[in-house]
C-alpha positions as CSV (number, residue, x, y, z in Angstrom):
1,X,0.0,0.0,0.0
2,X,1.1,3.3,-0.4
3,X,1.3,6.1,2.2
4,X,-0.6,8.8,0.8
5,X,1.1,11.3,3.4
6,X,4.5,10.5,1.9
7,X,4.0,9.7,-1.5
8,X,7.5,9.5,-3.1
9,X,6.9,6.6,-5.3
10,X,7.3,7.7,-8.8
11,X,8.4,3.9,-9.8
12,X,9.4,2.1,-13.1
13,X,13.1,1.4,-15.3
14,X,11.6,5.0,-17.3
15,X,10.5,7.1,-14.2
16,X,11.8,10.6,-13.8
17,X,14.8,11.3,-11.8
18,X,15.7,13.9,-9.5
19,X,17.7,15.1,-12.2
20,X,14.6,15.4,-14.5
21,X,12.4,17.1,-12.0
22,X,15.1,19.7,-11.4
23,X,15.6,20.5,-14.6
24,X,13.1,23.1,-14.7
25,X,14.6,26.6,-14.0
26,X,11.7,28.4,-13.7
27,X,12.2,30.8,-16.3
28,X,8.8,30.7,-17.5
29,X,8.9,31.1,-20.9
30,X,6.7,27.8,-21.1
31,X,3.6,30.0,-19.5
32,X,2.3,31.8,-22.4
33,X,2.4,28.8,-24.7
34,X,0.7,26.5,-22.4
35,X,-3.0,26.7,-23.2
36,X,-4.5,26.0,-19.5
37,X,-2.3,28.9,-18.0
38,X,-3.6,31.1,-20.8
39,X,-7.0,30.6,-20.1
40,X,-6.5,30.9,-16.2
41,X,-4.0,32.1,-15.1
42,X,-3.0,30.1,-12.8
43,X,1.1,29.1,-11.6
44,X,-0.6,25.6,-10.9
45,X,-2.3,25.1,-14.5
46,X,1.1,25.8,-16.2
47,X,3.8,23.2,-16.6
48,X,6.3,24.9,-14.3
49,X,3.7,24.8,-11.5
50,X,2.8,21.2,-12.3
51,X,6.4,20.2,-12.4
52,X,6.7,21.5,-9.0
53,X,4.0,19.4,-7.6
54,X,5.0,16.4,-8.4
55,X,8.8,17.5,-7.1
56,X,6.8,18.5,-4.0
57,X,5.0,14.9,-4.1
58,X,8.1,13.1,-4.8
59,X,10.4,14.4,-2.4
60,X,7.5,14.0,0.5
61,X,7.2,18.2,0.6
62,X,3.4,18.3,-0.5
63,X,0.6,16.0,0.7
64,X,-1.5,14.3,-1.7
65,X,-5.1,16.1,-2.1
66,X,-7.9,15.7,-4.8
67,X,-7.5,19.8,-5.4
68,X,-3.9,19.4,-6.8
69,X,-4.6,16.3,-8.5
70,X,-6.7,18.4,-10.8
71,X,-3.8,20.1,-12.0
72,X,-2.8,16.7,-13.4
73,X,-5.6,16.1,-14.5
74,X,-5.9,19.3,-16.5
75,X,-2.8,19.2,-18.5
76,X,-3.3,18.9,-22.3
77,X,-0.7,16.8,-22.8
78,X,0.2,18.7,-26.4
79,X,4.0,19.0,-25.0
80,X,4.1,22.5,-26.4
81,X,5.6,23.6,-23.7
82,X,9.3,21.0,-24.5
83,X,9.2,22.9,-27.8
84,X,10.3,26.4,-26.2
85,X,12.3,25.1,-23.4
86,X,15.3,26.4,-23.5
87,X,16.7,23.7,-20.3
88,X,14.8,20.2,-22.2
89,X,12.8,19.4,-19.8
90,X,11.3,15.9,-20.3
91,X,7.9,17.3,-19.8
92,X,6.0,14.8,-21.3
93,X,7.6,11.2,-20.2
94,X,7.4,13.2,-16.2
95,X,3.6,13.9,-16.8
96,X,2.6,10.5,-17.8
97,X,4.2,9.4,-14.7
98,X,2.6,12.0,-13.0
99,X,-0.7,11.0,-14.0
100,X,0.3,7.1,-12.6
101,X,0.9,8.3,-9.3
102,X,-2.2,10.1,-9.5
103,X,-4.0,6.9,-10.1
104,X,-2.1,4.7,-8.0
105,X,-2.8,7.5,-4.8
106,X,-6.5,7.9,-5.8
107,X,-7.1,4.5,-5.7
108,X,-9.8,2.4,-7.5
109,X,-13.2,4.1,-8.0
110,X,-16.1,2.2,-9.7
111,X,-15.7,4.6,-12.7
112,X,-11.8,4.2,-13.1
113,X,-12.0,0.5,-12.9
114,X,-14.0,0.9,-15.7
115,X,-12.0,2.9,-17.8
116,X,-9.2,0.8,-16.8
117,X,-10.9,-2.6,-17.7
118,X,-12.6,-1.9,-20.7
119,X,-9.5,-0.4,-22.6
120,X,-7.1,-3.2,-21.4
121,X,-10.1,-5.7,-22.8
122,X,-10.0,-3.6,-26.0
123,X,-7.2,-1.7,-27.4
124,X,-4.9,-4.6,-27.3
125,X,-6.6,-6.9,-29.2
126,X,-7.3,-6.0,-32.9
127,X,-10.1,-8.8,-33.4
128,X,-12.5,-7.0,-30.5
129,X,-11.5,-3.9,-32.0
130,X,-13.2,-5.0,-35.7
131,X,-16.0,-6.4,-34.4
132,X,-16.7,-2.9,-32.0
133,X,-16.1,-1.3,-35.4
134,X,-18.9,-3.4,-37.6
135,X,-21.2,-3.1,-34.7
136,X,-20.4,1.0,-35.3
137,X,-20.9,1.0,-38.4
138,X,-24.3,-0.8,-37.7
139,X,-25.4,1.8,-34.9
140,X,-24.4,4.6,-38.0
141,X,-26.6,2.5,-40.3
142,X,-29.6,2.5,-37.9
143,X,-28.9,6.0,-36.8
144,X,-28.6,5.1,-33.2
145,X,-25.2,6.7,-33.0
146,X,-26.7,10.1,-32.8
147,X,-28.7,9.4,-29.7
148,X,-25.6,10.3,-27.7
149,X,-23.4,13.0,-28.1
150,X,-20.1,11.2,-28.1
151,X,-21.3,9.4,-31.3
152,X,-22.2,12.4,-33.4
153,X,-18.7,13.4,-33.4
154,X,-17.7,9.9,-34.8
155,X,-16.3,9.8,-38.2
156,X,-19.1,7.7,-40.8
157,X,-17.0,4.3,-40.8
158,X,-15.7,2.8,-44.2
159,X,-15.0,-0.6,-43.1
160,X,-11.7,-1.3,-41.4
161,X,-8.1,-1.4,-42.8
162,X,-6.6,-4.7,-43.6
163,X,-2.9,-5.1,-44.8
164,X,-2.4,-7.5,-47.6
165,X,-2.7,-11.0,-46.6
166,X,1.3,-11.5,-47.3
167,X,1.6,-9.1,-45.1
168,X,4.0,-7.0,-47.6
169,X,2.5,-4.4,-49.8
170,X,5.5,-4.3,-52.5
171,X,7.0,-1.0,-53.7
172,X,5.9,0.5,-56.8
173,X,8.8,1.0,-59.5
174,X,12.2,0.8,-58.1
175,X,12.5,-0.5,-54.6
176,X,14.5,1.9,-52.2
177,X,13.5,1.0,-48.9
178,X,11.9,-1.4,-46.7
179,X,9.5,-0.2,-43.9
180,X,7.7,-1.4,-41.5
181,X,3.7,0.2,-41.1
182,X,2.4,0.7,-37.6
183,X,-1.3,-0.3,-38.1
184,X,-2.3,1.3,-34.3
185,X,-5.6,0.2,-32.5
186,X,-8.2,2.7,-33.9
187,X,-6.8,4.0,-36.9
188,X,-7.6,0.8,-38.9
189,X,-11.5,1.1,-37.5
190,X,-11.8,5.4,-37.7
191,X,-9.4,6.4,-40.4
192,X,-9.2,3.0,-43.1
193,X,-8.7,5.6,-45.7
194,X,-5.7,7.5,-44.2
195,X,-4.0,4.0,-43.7
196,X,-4.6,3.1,-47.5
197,X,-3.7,7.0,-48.8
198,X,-0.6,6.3,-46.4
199,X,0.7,3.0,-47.8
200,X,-0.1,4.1,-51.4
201,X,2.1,7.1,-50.5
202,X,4.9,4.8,-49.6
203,X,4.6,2.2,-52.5
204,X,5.2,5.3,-54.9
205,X,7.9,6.4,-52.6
206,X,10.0,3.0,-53.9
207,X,9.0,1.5,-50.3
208,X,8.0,-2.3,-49.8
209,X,5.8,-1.7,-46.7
210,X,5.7,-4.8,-44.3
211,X,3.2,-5.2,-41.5
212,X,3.9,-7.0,-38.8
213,X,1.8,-9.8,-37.9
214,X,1.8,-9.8,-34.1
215,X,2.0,-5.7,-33.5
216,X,-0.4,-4.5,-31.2
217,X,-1.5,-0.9,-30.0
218,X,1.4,1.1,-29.3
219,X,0.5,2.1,-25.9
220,X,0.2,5.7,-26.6
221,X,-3.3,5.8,-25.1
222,X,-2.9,3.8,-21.6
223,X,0.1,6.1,-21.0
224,X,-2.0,9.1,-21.4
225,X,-4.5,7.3,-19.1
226,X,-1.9,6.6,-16.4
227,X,-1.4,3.1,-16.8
228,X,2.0,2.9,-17.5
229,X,2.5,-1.1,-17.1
230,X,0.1,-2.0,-19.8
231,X,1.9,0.4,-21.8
232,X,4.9,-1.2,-20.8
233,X,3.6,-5.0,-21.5
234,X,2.6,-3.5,-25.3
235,X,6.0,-2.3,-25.6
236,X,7.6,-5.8,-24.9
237,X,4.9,-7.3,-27.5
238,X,5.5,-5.1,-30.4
239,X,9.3,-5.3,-29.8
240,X,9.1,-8.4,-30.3
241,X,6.7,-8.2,-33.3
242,X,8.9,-5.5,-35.2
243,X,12.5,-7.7,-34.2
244,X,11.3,-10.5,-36.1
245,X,12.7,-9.3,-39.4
246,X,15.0,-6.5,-40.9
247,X,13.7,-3.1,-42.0
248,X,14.9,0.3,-42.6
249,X,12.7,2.6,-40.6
250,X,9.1,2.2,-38.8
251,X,6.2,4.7,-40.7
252,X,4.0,5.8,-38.4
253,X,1.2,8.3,-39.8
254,X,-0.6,9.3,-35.9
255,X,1.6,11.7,-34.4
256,X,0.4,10.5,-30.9
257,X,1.4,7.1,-31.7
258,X,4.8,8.0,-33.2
259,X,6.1,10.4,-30.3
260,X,5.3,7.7,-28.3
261,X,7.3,4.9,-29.9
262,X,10.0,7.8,-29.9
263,X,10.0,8.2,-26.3
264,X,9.6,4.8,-24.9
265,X,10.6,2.1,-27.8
266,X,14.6,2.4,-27.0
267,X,14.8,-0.1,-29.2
268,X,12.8,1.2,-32.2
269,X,12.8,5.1,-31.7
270,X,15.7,5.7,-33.4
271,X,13.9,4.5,-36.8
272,X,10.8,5.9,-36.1
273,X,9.0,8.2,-38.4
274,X,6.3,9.9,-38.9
275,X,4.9,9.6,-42.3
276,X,5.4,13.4,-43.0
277,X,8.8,13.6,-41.9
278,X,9.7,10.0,-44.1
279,X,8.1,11.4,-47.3
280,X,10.0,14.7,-46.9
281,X,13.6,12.6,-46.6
282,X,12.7,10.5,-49.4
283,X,10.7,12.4,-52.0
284,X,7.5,11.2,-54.3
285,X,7.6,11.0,-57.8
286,X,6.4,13.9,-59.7
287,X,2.2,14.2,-59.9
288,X,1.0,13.0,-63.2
289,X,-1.8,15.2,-63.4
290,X,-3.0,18.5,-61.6
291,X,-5.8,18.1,-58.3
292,X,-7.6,21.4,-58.4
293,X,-9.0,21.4,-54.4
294,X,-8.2,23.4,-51.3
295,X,-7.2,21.2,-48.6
296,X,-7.4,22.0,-44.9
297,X,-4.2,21.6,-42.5
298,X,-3.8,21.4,-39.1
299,X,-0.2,20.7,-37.4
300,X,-0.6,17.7,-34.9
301,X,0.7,18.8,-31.4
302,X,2.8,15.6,-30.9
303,X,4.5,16.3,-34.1
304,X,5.3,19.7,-34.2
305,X,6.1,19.8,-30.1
306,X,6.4,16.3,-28.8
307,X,8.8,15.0,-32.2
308,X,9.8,18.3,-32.7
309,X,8.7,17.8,-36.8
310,X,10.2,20.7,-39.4
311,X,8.7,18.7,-42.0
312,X,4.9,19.1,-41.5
313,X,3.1,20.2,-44.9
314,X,2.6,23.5,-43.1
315,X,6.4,24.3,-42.5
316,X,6.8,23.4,-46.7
């Protein structure tokens, strides 16, 4: 059990340090770029105020109340603030852990369990994730997704992505590289048509684009939820998956996904990219024709902040 009047338990190989923690030298030039300190103001909504409760937590200074645990709570998580820090801080791996302790001091409520239970039953397993799709796409059908607001913000569904049954989509023309595709957990189910825009990208690219059989979820999403050891039992899998044959760099085309594998895959995040960033490196072959349409863009937070990305469409 832990004692909640002395919580100094960040734990893990990956927990923040010390070091880490102190890093911070209160300059503020992170305030006016975080968006909850904009909108109120306050020391303890901004990431220099954060960082120093959960120095104050982890050194025993502070106790543990439901009112700072809030602040945690409130963070974004859009890492903008690593992009103008002059010192590095390691904002984004300390809040994750941050939000664990949270969870681990709270202790189980009927509604976290929940939470808990029902993405560990999901995410990690691709077959569930199909069939919640086609029921989805049933509920859209019937028009019984509308009856609750979450599900009139849900993209119509298409069907859901399916690599080739080799498993290798071959390169188009010359072949130049040889990539491995992270398929994710939802992306397949929400966005089939980004993943086949994505790979088609990469065949003309002179990629042959493997998928992995036994690659899971990344993990991204139980980290942000602060629970760090399913995270860390998705890492081992897909390690495993993407070490069982040679490639030259991992695609990844969610920017949440990919500045995850960054931070926590030691073993893969030096070939990580993001699909953006790989395309940029390598070039496309020249447009046969002219598309006459306006296209809307919007920078993704973990790419531009979190990976740190001068190769967005935007910055071009």
């Amino acid at each position: 059990m832990l004692d909640i009047r002395n919580p100094a338990t960040f734990q893990g190989p990956d927990a923040p340090t010390d070091d880490d923690l102190a890093t911070c030298v209160h300059c503020g030039l992170c305030l006016n770029y975080c968006p909850t300190f904009r909108i109120t103001g306050l020391e303890t909504e901004s990431p220099r105020g954060r960082l120093y409760l959960m120095t104050q937590w982890k050194r025993g200074g502070l106790p543990f109340t439901e009112e700072l645990a809030q602040h945690i709570d409130l963070c974004l998580g859009c890492r903008t603030c690593e992009a103008v820090c002059p010192s590095g801080v390691p904002y984004g791996r300390i809040i994750e852990h941050g939000r664990a302790e949270v969870e681990r001091l709270r202790g189980p409520s009927p509604k976290s369990v929940l939470v808990r239970q029902s993405l560990r039953q999901l995410l990690p397993h691709p077959g569930r994730l199909r069939a919640a799709g086609a029921l989805t796409r049933l509920g859209q059908a019937a028009r019984l997704t509308g009856l609750v607001p979450q599900g009139r913000v849900l993209p119509r569904l298409r069907g859901t992505y399916r690599p080739p049954r080799s498993g290798v989509a071959p390169a188009i023309g010359e072949k130049r590289y040889r990539v491995a595709f992270l398929l994710g957990c939802v992306m397949p189910i929400l966005y089939r048509s980004a993943h086949e825009a994505s790979v088609r990208l990469l065949q003309l690219a002179g990629c042959e684009v493997w998928f992995p059989r036994g690659q899971r979820c990344c993990g991204a999403l139980f980290a942000h939820n602060g629970d760090l050891d399913s995270a860390r039992r998705l890492r081992e899998v897909n390690q495993e998956a993407f070490g069982m044959e040679s490639f030259d760099y991992l695609v990844v085309n969610s920017a949440g996904c990919g500045s995850h594998l960054k931070d926590f895959y030691p073993n893969l995040g030096s070939r990580v990219r993001d699909l953006f960033e790989f395309l940029a490196e390598v070039g496309l072959p020249e447009p046969r024709h002219e598309v006459r349409a306006r296209v809307t863009y919007q920078d993704a937070c973990h790419l531009v902040h979190a990976q740190r990305s001068a190769s967005s469409p935007a910055s071009s």
